[in-house]
N, C-alpha and C positions, 0 to 999 in steps of 0.2 A: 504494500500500500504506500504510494506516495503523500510526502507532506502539502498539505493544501497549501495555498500563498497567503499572504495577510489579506489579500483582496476579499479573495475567495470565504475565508473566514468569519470576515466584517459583513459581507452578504447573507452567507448564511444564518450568522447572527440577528442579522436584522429581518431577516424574514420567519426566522423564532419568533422572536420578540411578537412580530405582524400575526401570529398565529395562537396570540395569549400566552408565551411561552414567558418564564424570568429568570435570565441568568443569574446564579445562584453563586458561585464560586468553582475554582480549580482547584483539583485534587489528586493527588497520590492514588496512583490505581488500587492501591491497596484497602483505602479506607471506603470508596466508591459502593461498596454494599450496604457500608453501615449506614451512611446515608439517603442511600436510595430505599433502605427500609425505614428507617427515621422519617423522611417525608411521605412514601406513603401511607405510614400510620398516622400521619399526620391530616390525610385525604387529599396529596398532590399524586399528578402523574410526576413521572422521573423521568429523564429523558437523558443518555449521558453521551454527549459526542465529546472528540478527540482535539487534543490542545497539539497544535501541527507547526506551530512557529517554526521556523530553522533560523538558526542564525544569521542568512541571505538576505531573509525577511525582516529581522530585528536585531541589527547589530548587539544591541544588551544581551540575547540571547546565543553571543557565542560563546561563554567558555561554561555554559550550561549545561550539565550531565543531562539533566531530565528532561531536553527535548524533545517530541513526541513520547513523551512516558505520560504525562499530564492529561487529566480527563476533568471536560466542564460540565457541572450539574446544571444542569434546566428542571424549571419545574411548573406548573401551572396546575390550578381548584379542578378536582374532578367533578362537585359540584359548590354551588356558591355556599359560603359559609352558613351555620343557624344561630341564630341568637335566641334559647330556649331559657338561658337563666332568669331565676326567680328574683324579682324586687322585693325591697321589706315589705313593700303594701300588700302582696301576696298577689300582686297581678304577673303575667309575664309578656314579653318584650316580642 
């Protein structure tokens, strides 16, 4: 699999975003489950595409071990939140 370009990235990012999606943070492939079970007991979708920079792309990203090792959580409401909690007056919301 080739590394995508920053172009390519910034696009796809943006048409996340265009599809309810919200970038959430980069992460260590390793931790990537704990999370993606974390949000969806939370009631998100997870969504985890591939952190592809190369150095070419981002000079700061040369002397970078963990290029293309890096994975971005996405996530977005499976459905809209409930507000079910009880007020002191005994009504609810």
């Amino acid at each position: 699999m080739s590394a995508q370009t920053t172009q390519e990235i910034l696009a796809q990012d943006a048409a996340l975003i265009a599809q309810g999606w919200t970038r959430q943070f980069t992460v260590l492939p390793d931790r990537v489950r704990e999370f993606v079970e974390l949000y969806q007991a939370a009631g998100y979708q997870v969504r985890v595409e591939p952190w592809a920079i190369t150095a070419q792309e981002d000079a700061s990203c040369e002397q970078c071990a963990l290029i293309g090792l890096m994975r971005t959580i996405y996530t977005r409401r499976t459905t809209p939140p409930t507000f079910s909690e009880e007020v002191p007056n005994g009504n609810h919301h």
